[in-house]
Backbone as CSV, one residue per row, in Angstrom:
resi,resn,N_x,N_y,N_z,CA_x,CA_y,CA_z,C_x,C_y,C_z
1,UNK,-1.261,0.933,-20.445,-1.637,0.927,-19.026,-0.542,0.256,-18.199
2,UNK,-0.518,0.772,-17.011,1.078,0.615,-16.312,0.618,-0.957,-15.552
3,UNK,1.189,-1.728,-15.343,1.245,-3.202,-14.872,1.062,-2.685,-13.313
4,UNK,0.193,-3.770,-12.567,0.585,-3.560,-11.214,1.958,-3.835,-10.368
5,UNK,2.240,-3.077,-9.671,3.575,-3.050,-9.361,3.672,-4.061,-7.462
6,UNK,4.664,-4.860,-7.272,4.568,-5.265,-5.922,5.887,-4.854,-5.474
7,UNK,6.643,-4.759,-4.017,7.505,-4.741,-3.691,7.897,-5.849,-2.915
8,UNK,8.659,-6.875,-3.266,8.610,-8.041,-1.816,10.175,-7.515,-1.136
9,UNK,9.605,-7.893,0.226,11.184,-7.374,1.130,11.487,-8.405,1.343
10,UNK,12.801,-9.033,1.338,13.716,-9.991,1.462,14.306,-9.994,2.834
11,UNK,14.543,-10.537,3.720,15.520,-10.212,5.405,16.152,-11.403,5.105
12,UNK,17.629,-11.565,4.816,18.608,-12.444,5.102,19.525,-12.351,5.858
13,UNK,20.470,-13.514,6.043,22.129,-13.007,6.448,22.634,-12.416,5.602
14,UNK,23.240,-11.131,6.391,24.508,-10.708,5.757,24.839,-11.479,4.345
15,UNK,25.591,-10.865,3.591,25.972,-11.512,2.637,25.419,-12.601,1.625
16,UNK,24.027,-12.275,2.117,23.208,-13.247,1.099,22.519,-12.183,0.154
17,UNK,22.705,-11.278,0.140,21.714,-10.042,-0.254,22.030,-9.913,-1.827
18,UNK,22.971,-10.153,-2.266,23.775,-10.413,-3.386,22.974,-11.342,-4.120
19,UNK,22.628,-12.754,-3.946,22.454,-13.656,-3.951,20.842,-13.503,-4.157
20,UNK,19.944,-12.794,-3.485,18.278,-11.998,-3.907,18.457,-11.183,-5.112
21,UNK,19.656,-10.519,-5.040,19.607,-9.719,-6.623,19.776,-10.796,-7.418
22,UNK,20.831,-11.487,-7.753,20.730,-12.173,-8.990,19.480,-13.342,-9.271
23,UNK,18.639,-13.527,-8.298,17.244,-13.968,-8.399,16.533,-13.162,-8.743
24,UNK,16.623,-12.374,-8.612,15.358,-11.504,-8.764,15.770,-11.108,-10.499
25,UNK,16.929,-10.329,-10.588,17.246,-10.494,-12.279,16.949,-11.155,-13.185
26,UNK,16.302,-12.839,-13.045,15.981,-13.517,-13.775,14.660,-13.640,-13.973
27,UNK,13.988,-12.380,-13.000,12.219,-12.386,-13.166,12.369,-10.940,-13.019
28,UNK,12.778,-10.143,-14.241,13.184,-9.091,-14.463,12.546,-8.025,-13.613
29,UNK,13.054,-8.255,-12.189,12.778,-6.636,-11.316,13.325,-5.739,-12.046
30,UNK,12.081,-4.629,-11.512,12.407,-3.265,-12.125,13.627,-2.547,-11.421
31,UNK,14.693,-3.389,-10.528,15.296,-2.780,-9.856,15.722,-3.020,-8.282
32,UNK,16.342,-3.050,-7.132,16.280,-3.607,-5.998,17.357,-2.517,-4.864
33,UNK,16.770,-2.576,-3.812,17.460,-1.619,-2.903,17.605,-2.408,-1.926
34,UNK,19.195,-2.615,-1.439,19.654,-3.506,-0.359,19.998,-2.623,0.798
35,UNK,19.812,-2.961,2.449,20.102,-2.520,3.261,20.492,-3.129,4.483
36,UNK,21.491,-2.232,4.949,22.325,-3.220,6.280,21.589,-2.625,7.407
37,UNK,21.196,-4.356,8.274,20.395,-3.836,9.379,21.044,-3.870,10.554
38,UNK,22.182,-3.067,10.847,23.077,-3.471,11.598,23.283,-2.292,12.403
39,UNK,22.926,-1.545,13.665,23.295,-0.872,14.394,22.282,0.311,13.331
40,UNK,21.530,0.410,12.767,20.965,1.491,11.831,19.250,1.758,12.105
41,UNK,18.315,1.061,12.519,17.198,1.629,13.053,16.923,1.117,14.251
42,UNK,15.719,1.371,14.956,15.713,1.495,16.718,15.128,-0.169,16.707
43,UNK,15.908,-0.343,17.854,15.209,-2.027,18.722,14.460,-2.427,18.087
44,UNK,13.018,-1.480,18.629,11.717,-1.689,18.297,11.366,-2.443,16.689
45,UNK,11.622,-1.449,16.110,11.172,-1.842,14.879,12.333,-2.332,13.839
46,UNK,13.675,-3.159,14.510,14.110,-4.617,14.250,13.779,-5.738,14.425
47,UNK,13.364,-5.375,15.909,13.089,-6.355,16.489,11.379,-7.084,15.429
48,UNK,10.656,-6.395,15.025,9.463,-6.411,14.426,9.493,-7.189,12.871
49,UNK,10.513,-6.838,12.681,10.637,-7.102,10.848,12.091,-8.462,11.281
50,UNK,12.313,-8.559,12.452,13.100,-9.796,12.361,14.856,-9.480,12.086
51,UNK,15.267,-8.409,12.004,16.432,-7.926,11.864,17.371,-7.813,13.148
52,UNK,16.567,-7.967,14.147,17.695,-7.697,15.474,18.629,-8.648,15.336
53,UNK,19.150,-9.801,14.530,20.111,-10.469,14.524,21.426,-9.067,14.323
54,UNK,22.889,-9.536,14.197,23.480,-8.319,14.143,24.147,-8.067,12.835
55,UNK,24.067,-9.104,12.006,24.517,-9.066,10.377,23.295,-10.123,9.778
56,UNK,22.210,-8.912,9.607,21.122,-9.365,8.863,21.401,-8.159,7.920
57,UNK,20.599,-8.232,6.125,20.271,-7.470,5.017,18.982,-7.702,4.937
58,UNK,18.461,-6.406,4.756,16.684,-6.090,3.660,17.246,-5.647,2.348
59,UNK,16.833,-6.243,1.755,16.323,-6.193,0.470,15.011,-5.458,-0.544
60,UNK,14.833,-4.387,-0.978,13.434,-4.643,-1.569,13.658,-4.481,-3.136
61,UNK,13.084,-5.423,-3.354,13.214,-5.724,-4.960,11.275,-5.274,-5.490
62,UNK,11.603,-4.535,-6.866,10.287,-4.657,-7.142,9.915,-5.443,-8.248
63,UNK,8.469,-5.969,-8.389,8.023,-6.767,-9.815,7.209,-6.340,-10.007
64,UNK,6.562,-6.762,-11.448,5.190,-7.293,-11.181,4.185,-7.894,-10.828
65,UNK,3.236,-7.836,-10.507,2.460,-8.959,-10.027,2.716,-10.277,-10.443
66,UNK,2.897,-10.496,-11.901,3.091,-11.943,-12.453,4.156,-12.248,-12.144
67,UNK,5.641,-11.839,-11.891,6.855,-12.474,-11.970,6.507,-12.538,-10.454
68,UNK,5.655,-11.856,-9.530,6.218,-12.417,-7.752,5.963,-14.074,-7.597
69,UNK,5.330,-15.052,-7.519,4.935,-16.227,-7.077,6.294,-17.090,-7.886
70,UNK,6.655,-16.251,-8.696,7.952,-17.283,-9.105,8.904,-17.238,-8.661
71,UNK,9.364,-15.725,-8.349,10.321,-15.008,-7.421,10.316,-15.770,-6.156
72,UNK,9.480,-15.895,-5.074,9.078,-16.263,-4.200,9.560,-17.675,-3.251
73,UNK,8.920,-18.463,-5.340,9.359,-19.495,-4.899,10.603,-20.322,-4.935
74,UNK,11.384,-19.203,-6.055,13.233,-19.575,-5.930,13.623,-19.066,-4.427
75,UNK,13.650,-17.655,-4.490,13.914,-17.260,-2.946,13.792,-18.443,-1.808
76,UNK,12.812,-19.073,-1.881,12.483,-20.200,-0.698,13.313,-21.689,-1.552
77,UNK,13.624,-21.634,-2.227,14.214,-23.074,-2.598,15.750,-22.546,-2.293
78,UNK,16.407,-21.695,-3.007,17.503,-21.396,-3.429,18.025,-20.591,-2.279
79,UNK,17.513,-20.165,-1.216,17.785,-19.531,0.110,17.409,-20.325,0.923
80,UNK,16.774,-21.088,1.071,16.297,-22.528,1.899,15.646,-21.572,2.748
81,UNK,14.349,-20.794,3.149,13.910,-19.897,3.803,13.115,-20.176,4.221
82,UNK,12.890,-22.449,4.022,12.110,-22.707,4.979,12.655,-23.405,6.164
83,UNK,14.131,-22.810,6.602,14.545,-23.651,7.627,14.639,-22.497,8.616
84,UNK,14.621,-22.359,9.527,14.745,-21.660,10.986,15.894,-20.750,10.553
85,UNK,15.941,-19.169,10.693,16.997,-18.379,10.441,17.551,-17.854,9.809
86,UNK,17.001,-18.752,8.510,17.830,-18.277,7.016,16.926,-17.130,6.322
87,UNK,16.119,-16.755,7.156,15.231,-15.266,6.336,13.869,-15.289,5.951
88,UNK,13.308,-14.365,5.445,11.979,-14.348,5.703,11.586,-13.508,3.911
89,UNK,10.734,-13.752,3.260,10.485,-12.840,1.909,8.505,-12.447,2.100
90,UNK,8.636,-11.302,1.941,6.733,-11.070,1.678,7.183,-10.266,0.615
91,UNK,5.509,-10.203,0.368,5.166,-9.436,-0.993,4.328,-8.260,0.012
92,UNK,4.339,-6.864,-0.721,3.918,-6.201,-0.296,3.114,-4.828,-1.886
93,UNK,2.370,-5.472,-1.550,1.229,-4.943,-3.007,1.455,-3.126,-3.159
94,UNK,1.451,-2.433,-4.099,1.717,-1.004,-3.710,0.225,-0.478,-4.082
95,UNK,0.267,0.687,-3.532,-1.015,1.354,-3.493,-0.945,2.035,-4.764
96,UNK,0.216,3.404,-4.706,0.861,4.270,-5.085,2.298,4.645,-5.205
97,UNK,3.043,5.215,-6.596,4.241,4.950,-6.980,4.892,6.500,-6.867
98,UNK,5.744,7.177,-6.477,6.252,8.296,-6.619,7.277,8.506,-7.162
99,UNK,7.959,8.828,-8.329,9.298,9.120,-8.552,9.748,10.315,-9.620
100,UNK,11.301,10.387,-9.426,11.065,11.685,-10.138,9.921,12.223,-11.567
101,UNK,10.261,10.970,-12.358,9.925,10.638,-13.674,8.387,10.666,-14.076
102,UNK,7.919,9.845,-12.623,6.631,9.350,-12.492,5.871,10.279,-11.152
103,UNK,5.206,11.443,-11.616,4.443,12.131,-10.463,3.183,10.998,-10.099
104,UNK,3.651,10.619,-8.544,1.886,9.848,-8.434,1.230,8.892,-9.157
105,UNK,1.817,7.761,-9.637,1.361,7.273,-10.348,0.521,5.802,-9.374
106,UNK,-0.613,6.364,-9.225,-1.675,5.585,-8.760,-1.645,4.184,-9.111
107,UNK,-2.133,2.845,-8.417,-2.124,1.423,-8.977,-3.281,1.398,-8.525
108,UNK,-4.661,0.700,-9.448,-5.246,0.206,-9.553,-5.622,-1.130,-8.265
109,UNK,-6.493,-0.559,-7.433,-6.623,-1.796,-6.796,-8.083,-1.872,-5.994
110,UNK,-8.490,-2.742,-5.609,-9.936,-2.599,-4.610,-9.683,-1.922,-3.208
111,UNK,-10.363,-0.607,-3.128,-9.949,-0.349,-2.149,-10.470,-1.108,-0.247
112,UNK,-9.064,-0.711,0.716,-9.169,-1.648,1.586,-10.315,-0.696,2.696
113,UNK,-10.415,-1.952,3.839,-12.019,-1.280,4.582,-10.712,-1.663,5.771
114,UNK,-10.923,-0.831,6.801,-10.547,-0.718,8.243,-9.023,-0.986,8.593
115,UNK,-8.395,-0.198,7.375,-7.125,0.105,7.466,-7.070,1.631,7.605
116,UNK,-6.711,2.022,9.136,-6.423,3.020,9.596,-5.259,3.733,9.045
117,UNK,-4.362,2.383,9.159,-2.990,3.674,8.828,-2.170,2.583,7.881
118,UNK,-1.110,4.045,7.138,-0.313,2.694,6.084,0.854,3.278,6.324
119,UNK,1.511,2.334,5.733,3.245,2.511,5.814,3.632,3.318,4.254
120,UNK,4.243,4.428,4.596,4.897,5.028,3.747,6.718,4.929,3.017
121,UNK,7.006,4.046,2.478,8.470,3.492,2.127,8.875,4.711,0.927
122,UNK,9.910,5.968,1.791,10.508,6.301,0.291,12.174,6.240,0.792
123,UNK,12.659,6.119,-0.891,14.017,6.203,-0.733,14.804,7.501,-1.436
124,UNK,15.903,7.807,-1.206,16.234,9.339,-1.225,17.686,9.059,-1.878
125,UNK,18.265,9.582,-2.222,19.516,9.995,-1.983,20.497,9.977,-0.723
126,UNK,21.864,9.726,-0.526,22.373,9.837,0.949,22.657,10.989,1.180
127,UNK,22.001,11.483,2.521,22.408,12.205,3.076,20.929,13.627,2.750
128,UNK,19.840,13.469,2.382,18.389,13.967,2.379,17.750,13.407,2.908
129,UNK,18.230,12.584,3.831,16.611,11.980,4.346,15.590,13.069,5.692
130,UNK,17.105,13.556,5.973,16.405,15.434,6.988,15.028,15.989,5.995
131,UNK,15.718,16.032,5.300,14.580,17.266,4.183,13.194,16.779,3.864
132,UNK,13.316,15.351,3.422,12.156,14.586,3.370,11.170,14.324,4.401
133,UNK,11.760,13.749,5.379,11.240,13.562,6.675,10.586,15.028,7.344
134,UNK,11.558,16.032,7.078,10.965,17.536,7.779,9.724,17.536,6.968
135,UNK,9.749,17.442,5.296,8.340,17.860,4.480,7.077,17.154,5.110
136,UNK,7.469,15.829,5.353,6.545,14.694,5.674,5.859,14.877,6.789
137,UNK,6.882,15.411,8.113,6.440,15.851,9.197,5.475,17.501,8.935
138,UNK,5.686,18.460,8.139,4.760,19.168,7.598,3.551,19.025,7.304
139,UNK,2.825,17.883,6.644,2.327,16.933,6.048,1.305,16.414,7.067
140,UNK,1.920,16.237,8.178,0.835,15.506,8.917,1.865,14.328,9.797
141,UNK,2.725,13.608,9.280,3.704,12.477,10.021,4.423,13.190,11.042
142,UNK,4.063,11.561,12.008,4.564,11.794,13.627,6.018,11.761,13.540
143,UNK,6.378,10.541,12.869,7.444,10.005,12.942,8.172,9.069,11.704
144,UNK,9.516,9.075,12.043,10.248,7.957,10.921,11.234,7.529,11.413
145,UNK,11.708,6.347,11.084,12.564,5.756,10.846,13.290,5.467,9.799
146,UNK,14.845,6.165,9.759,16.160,6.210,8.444,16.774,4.600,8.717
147,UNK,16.932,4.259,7.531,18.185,3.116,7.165,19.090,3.814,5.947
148,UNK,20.153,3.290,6.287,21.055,3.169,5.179,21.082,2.422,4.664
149,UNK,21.829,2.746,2.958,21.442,1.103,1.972,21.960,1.968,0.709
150,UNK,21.525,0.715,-0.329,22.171,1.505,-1.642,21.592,0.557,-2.627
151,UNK,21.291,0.858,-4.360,20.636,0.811,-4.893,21.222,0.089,-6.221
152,UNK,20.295,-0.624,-7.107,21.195,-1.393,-8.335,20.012,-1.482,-9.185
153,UNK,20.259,-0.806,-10.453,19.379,-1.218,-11.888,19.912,-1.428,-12.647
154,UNK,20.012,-2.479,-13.749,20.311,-2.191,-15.081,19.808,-1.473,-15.758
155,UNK,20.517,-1.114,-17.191,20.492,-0.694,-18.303,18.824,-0.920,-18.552
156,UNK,18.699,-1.887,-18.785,17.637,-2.399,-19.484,16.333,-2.338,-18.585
157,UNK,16.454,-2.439,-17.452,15.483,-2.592,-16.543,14.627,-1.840,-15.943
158,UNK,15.539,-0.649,-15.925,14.210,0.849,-15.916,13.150,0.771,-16.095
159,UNK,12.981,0.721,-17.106,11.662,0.806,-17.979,10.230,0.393,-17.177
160,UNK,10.670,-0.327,-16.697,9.394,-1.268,-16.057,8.733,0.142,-15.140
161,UNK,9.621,0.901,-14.732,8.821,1.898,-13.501,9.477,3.030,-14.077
162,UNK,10.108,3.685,-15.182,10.595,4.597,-15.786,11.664,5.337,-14.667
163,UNK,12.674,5.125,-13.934,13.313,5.644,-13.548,14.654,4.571,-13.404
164,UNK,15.544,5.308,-13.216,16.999,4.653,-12.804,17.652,4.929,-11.332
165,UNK,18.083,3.568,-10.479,18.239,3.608,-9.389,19.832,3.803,-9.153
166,UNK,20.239,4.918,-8.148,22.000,5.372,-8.293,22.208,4.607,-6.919
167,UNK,23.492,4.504,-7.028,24.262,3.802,-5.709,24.101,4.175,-4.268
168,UNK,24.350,5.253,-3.685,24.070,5.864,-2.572,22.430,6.389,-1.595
169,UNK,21.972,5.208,-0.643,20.853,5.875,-0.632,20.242,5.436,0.551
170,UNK,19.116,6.030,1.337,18.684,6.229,2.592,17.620,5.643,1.927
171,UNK,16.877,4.700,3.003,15.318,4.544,3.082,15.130,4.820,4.456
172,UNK,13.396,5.172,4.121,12.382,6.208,5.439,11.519,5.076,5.542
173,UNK,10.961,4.943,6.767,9.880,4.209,6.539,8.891,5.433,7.635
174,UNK,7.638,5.677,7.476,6.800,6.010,8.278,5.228,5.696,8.104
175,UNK,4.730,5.412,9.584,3.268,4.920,9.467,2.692,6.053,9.683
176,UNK,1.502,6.212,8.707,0.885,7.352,9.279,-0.620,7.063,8.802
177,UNK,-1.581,7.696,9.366,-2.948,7.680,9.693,-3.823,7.831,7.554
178,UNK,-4.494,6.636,7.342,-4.663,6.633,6.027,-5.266,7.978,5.411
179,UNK,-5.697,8.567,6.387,-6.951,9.942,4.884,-5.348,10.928,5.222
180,UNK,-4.001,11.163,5.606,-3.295,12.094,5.285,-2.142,11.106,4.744
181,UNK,-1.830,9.997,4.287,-1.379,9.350,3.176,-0.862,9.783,2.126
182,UNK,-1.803,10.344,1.254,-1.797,11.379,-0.368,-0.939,12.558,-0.053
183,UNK,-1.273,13.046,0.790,-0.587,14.601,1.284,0.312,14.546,2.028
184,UNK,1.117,13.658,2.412,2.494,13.408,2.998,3.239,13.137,1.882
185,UNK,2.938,12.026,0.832,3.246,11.639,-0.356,3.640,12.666,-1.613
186,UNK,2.323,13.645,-1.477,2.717,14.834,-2.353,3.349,15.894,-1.920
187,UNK,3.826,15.995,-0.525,4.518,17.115,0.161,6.168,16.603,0.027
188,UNK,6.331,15.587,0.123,7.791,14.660,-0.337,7.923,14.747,-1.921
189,UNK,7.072,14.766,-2.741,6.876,14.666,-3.736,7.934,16.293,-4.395
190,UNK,6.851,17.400,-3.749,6.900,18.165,-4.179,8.555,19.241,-3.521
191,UNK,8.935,18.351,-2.592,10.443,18.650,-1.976,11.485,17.921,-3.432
192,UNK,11.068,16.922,-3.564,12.099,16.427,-4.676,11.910,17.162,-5.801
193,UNK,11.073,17.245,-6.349,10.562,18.465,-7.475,11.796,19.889,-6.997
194,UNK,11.630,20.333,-6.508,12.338,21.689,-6.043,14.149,20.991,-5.776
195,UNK,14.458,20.098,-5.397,15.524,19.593,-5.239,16.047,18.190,-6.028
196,UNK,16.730,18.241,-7.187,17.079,17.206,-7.803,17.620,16.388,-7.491
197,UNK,18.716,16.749,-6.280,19.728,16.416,-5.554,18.922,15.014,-4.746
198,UNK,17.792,15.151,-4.079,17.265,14.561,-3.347,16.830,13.254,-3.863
199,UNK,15.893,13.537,-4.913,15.690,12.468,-6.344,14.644,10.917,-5.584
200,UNK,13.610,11.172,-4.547,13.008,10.520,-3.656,12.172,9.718,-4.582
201,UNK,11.590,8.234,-4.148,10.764,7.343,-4.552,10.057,7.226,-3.435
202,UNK,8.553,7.035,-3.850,8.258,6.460,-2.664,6.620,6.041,-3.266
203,UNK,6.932,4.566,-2.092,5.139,3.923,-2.301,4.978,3.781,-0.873
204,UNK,3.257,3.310,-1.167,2.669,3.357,-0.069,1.473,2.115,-0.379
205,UNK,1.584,1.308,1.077,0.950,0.018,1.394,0.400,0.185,2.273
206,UNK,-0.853,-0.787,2.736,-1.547,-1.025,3.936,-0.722,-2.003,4.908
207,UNK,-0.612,-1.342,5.901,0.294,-1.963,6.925,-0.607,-3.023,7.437
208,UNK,-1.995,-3.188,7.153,-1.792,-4.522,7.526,-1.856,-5.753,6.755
209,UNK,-1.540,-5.407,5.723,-0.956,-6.133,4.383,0.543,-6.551,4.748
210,UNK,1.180,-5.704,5.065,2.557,-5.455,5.029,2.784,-6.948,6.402
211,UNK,1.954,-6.178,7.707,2.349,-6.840,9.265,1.625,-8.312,9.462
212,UNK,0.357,-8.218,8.884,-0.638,-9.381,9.659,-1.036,-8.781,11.008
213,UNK,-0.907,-7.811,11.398,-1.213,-7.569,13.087,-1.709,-6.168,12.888
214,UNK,-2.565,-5.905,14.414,-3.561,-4.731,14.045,-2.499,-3.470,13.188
215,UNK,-3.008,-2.627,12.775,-2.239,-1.345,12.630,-1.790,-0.524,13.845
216,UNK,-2.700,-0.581,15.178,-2.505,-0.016,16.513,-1.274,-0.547,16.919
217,UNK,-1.083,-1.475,16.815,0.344,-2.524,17.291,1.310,-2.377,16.919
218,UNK,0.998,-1.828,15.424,2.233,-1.638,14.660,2.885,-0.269,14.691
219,UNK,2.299,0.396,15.236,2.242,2.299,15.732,2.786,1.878,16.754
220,UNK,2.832,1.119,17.774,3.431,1.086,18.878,4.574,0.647,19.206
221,UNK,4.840,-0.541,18.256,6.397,-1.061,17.790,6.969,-0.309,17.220
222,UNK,6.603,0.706,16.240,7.141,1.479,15.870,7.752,2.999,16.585
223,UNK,7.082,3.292,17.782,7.017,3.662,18.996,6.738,5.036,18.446
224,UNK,5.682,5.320,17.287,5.539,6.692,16.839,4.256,7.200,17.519
């Protein structure tokens, strides 16, 4: 039976992003995708996640449930992330796992009450994030937002989520309304299936897991 899986996002300075991977390596993530938030998604939703500085990095590293609270708490010692500026780390629980390897692979969890809409995080290949986003918008999604970024696994580390992460790569983020969730998910799904090239991951969280603030609010920062 597959372990529950979390994703925590990391927001540092510049050049600290380096510095979350080799933490996170020692509480064997299945893997981590770094991204420069620098002139690459709209105001709005920098300004939201704390990135409007102009050489800030996201990070998302994944674990398991058991290695996050340890993760967590180096990140905050060893990044000092409890002083004003130096960055921010959450955990963000996954619903559902998509990857080539792994069709849909559902996580186990209680389901949530008066979560309208969730955030959909997949990552692609560079230079597919058109194709994905068009399926998604098929699907039912208003809208997205592309970053650029790029990707690092070991040898050994796969395993944990059965796939291997390549260098070059776009993340999507889009909120969209929870009962068409599954079917945005499997319409992206089923674009990477037909295109290898593309080679998309993607989970999906309750945004207000993710925000602390209504989901309406977060549709609006997001300006979708």
């Amino acid at each position: 039976m597959m372990k529950n899986i979390s994703c925590v996002m990391t927001i540092v300075e510049y050049g600290r992003g380096q510095e979350v991977r080799e933490i996170a390596k020692r509480h064997h993530s299945g893997g981590d995708y770094a991204f420069l938030g620098k002139g690459t998604i709209s105001n709005r939703l920098s300004n939201f996640l704390g990135i409007d500085h102009e050489r800030r990095q996201v990070v998302l590293t994944l674990l398991t449930e058991e290695n996050v609270p340890e993760f967590l708490i180096d990140l905050k010692q060893e990044l000092r992330l409890d002083r004003a500026g130096r960055g921010i780390a959450l955990e963000i629980p996954l619903h559902q796992i998509s990857t080539k390897k792994r069709r849909i692979t559902r996580i186990e969890r209680e389901e949530s009450t008066g979560m309208e809409h969730r955030l959909i995080i997949t990552i692609v290949n560079y230079g597919h994030s058109e194709e994905v986003v068009k399926a998604a918008r098929q699907a039912g999604a208003i809208g997205a937002t592309t970053i650029k970024g790029h990707g690092t696994a070991e040898e050994h580390i796969p395993k944990l989520l059965g796939f291997h992460i390549d260098p070059e790569k776009e993340l999507i983020l889009m909120v969209v309304e929870t009962p068409i969730a599954d079917s945005i998910v499997n319409s992206i799904d089923e674009v990477g299936k037909n295109n290898d090239k593309i080679n998309p991951v993607s989970f999906t969280v309750d945004v207000n897991q993710v925000s602390g603030i209504m989901s309406t609010e977060l549709k609006e920062k997001l300006a979708l």
